[in-house]
N, C-alpha and C positions, 0 to 999 in steps of 0.2 A: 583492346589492349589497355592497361592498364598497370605504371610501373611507379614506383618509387626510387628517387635514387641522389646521394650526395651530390649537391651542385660542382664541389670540387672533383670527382670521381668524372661525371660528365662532361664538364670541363675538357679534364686531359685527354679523356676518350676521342671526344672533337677533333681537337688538338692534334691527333695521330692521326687520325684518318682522314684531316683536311686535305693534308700535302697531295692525295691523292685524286680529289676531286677535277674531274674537269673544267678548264675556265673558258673554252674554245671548245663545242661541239654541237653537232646537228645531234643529238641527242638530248634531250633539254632535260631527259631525268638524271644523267650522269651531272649534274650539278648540285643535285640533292644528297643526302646520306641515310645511310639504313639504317634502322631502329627496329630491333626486331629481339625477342623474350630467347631467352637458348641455355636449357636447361637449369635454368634457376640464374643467369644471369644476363646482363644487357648486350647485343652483340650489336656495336655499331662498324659499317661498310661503307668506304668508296670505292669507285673505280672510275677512270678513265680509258679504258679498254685496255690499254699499256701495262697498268700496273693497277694492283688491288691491294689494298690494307683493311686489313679485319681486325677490331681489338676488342676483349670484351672488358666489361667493368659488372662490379656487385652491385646489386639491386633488390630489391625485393619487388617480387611479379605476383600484381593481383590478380590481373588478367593476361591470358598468352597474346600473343599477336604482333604484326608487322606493320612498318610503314616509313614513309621514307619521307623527307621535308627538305626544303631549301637548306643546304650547308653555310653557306656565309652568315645567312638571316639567323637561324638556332646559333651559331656558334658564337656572334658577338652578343646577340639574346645572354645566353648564357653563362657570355665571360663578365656580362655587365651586374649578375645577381649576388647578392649577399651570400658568405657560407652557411647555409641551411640544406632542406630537403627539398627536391624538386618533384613533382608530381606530374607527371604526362600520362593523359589519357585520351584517348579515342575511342568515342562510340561507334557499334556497331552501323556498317553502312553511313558512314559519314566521312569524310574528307577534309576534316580539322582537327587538328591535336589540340586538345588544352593543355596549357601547363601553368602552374602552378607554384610559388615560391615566397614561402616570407608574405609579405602583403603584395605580393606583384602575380595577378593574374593576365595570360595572355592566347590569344589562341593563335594557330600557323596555319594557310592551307597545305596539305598533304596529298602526295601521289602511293597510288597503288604499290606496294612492295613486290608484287608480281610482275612488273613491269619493272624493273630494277635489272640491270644487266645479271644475267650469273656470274657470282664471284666464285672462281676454280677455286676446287679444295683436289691438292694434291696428298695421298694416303700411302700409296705405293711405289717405286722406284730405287732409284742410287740414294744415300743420304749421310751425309757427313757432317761428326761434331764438331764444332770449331769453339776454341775459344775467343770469347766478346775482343778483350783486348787487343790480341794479334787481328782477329778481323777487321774490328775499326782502322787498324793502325797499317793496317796493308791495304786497301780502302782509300783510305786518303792520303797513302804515298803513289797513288794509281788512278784512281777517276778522271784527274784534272785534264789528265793526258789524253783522253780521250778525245774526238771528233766530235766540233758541235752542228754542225752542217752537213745533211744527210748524202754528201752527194755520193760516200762511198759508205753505205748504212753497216758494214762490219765494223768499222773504226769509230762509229757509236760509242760501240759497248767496251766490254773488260773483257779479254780470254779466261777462264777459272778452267786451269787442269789438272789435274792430277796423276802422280808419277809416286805409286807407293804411298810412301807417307809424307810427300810436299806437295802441298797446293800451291800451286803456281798462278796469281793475277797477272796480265798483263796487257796494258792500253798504249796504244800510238793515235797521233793524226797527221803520218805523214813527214813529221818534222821532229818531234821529239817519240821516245818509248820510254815504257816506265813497265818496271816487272819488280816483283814483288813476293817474296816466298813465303810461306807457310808451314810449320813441321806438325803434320799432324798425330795424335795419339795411337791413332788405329787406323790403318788406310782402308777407305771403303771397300767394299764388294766388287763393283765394277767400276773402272775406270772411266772419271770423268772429262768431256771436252767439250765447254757448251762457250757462248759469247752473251754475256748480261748485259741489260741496257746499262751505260754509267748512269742514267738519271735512278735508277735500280738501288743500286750499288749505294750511292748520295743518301738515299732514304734510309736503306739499312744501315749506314754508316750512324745517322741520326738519333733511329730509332735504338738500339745498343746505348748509348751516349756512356754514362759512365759505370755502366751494368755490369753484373759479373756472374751471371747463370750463362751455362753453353748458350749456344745458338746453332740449330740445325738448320741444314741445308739441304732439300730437298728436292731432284730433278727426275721428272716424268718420263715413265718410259720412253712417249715419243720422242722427247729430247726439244719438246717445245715449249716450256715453262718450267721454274723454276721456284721455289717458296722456300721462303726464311724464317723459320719459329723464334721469336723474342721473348720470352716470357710471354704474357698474355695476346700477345699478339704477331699476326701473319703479313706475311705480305708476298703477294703473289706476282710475277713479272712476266712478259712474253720473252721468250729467249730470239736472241738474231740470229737469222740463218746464214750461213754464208761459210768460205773458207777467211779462217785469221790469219793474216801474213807470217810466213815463217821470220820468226824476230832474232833468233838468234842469230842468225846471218850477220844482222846487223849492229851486232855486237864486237869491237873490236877483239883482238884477243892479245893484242900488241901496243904498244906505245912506244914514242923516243924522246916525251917530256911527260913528269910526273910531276904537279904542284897540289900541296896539302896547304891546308889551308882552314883555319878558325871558319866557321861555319857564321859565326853571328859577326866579326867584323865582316867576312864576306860581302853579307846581306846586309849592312849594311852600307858600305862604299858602294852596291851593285843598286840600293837606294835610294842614294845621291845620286848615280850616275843618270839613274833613271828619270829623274826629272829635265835633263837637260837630252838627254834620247829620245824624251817623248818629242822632240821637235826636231831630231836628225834623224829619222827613218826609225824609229825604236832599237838603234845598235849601240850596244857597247863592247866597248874593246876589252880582250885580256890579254897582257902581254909578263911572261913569267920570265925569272929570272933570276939565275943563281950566283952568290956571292962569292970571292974572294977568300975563302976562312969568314967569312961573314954570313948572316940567314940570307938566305933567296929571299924575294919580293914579289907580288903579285901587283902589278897596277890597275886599276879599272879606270877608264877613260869613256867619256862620250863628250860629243861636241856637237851642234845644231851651226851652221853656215850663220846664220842671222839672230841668234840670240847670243851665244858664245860656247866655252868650254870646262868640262871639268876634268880632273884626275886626282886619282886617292891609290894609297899604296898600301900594302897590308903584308905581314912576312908572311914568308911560307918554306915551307921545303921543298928544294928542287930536286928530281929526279934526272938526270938526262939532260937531254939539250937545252935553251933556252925556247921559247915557243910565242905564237901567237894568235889569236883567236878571238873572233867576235860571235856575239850571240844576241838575239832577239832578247831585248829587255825582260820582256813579262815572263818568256820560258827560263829564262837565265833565271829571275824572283821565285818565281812557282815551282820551283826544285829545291833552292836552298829555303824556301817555306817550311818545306817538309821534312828538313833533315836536322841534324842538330850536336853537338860535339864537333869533330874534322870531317873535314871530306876531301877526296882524291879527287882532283881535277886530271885524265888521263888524255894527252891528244895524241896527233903524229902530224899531218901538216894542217896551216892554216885554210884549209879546203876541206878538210877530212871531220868526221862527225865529233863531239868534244864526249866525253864521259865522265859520270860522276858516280862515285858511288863511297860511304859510308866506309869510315875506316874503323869505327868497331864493331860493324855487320859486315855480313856479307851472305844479307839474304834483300839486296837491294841493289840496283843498275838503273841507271835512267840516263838515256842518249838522246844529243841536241843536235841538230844539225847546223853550221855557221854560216853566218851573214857572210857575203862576201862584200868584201871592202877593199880601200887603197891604203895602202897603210904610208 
């Protein structure tokens, strides 16, 4: 093997395909990345059996060939080189790359590309075009919510279904749901219903960043992986098996208090409060409330026994009764993170799940479930 290729091009190559590397495995080659000639340009791979990222980069190839080297070792190697041309080669039946750059010569040892897990290439099945934007952006109104502890492995991942022509995401863990709509252009062929890891989801989210070619979606017949085309690059995912909790259920469809409410004083006051939560069981309070011929108000309050108290007031418009409600700080912050302009705060009693959702969308729902407290 024998390739030429921009230090900066190899670079970002790295760069993509690190995320995926193994940092924990009885596998010791899944720690390395693949370097391998594919059609006239560089095709660098990881995997960690969970997930796989392929990307290629331009190169000029003297010689064809494979081979796979320690991922951390090459990739700070070669974030550490001047902008020139790098030169990697390997001799036949040898087990060192040289490479070459500027005055910086170095060699790596290398393992067999044959030994390299197989990275799936999905060709055939369901596939749907999505535009970058709305994916990102449904993506990270939806991953967070997901389960980081495996102990019920469906609530992992993201539901991704399809109804016509809306894709429907949708993550729980139990305590909060977060769903997320999609209007897509042309509804695929067969209807889809799969569950993506979120750590999945996160990458893709990444990879997209602020792109603007589609992004396809592709899922295998079996319905046991799933691959996302980025421009030049892939990334392949094991899908979860399992049944995903019926969510709508959990969806109010009623309310007897409705408070609107500024998004950014929200998150703010809800990050003041949070500092003084963190020492009283992570709760703060909402207590809504409507005026007189005057604006309603929203207060956020937390208090910790043995440090003290806070409370901040914010207007709002009430709907309905007067109400009250507490929520787990970080899920309370990691909701209005993601949202932005108003939002509807929808409850009915202080025991009953809280709802929020976006008042100039309504391809957005994400339910809390409340702290119980003494008020």
């Amino acid at each position: 093997m024998k390739v030429q290729v921009l230090q900066e091009n190899l670079q970002r190559g790295l760069s993509i395909v690190g995320r995926a590397v193994a940092t924990r495995s009885t596998l010791p080659i899944t720690a390395n990345v693949l370097l391998a000639t594919d059609r006239g340009r560089l095709r660098l791979a990881a995997t960690d059996l969970d997930i796989a990222i392929s990307t290629w980069v331009g190169a000029k190839i003297d010689e064809e060939g494979a081979t796979t080297v320690p991922s951390r070792l090459i990739t700070d190697f070669i974030s550490s080189l001047p902008a020139a041309t790098v030169n990697l080669e390997i001799p036949e039946r040898s087990h060192q790359m040289k490479l070459e750059c500027a005055r910086n010569e170095s060699t790596i040892n290398a393992m067999d590309a044959e030994d390299f897990p197989r990275v799936p290439s999905i060709t055939d099945g369901t596939h749907i075009e999505l535009d970058p934007r709305a994916l990102r952006h449904a993506i990270e109104r939806v991953e967070f919510a997901a389960a980081s502890d495996d102990s019920r492995p469906v609530l992992t991942g993201a539901q991704v279904k399809t109804d016509g022509t809306r894709l429907t995401f949708a993550a729980a863990d139990g305590f909060r749901l977060a769903v997320s709509d999609i209007t897509l252009e042309v509804a695929p062929a067969e209807s889809v219903e799969v569950i993506v890891p979120a750590r999945a989801m996160r990458e893709v989210s990444r990879l997209i960043g602020d792109g603007t070619d589609p992004v396809t979606m592709r899922v295998n017949p079996q319905r046991t992986q799933v691959l996302f085309e980025i421009n030049d690059t892939e990334l392949v995912a094991q899908l979860i098996q399992g049944t995903f909790p019926n969510y709508n259920q959990l969806i109010p469809t009623e309310y007897t208090t409705r408070c609107i409410v500024n998004v950014d004083e929200f998150k703010r006051e809800a990050r003041i409060a949070a500092i003084f939560a963190r020492d009283g069981s992570g709760i703060i309070r909402l207590q809504m409330q409507s005026g007189a011929g005057m604006p309603g108000k929203l207060t956020i309050s937390a208090r910790a026994e043995e440090i003290g108290d806070n409370e901040g007031e914010v207007d709002a418009k009430i709907e309905g009764e007067a109400g009250k409600i507490a929520f787990n700080s970080r899920y309370l912050q990691d909701v209005l993170n993601v949202l932005s302009g108003e939002v509807a705060l929808e409850m009915t009693t202080p025991s009953s799940q809280g709802v929020f959702r976006p008042i100039s969308e309504s391809d957005y729902v994400h339910v809390v479930m409340p702290m119980f407290v003494q008020w």
